[in-house]
C-alpha positions as CSV (number, residue, x, y, z in Angstrom):
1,X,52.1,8.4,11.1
2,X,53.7,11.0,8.6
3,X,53.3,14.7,10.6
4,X,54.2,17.8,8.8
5,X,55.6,17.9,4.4
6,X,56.1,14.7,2.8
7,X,59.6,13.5,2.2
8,X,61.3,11.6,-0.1
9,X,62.0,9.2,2.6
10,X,58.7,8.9,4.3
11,X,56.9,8.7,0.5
12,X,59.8,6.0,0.4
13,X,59.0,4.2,3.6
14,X,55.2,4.0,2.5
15,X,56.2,2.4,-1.4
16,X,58.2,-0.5,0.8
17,X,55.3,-1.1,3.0
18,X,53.0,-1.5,0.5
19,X,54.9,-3.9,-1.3
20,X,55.8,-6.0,1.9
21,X,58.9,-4.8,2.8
22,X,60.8,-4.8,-0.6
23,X,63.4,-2.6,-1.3
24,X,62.6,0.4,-3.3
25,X,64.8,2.8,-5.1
26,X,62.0,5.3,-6.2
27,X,65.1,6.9,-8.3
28,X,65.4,3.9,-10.6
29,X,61.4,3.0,-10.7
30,X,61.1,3.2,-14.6
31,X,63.9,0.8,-15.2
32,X,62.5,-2.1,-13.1
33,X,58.9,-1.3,-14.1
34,X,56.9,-0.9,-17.3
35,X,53.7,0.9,-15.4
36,X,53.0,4.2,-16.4
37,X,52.8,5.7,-13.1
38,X,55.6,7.9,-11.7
39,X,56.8,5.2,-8.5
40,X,56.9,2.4,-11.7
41,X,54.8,0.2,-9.6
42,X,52.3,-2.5,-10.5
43,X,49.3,-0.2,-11.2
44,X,47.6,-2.2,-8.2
45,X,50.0,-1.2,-5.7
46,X,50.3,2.5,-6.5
47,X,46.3,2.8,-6.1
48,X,48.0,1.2,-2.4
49,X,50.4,3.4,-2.0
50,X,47.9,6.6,-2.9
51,X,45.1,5.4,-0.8
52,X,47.8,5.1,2.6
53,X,48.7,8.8,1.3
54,X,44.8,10.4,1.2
55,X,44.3,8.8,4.3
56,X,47.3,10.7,6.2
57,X,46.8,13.6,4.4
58,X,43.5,13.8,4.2
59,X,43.4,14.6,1.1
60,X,42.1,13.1,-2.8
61,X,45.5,12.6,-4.8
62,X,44.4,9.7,-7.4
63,X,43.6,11.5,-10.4
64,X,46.2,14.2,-10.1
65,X,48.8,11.7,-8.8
66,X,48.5,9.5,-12.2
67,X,49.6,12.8,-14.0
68,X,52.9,12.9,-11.9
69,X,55.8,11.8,-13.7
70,X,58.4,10.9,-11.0
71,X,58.4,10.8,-7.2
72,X,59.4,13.9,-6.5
73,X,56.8,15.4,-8.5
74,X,54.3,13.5,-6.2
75,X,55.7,14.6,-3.1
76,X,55.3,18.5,-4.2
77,X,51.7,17.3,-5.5
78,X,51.2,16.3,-1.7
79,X,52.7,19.6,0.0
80,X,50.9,21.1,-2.5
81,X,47.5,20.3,-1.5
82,X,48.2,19.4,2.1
83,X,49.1,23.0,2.6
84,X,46.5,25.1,0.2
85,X,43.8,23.0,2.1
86,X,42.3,21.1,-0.5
């Protein structure tokens, strides 16, 4: 369970349980990945990934998480709305 901000490490942590344990270097996403989503997963997996994050946030994050354009920017997305209230 993810308390308090997002970090790059927890939003990290999420991405590899998602995908079953693989290693992910959310740094290098666009070079192993073609999608067009800023973790440069399998457009499948990030809808994954997004739904664990509503969930602990308790938050909606889809639509403005597609316009993201790298991890980072999603975790400030997160912080963002966890802390206005949205």
């Amino acid at each position: 369970m993810i308390t308090g901000p997002l970090t790059m490490r927890e939003l990290t942590e999420v991405v590899a349980t998602v995908c079953d344990g693989d290693p992910v270097h959310l740094g290098t996403a666009r070079e192993w990945s073609r999608e067009a989503n800023c973790l440069g997963l399998p457009s499948d997996r990030f809808a994954e990934v997004i739904a664990v994050l509503e969930t602990c946030f308790f938050v909606p994050l889809l639509p403005e998480a597609l316009r993201c354009t790298t991890p980072r920017e999603l975790v400030e997305l997160i912080n963002t709305q966890v802390t206005s209230g949205v």
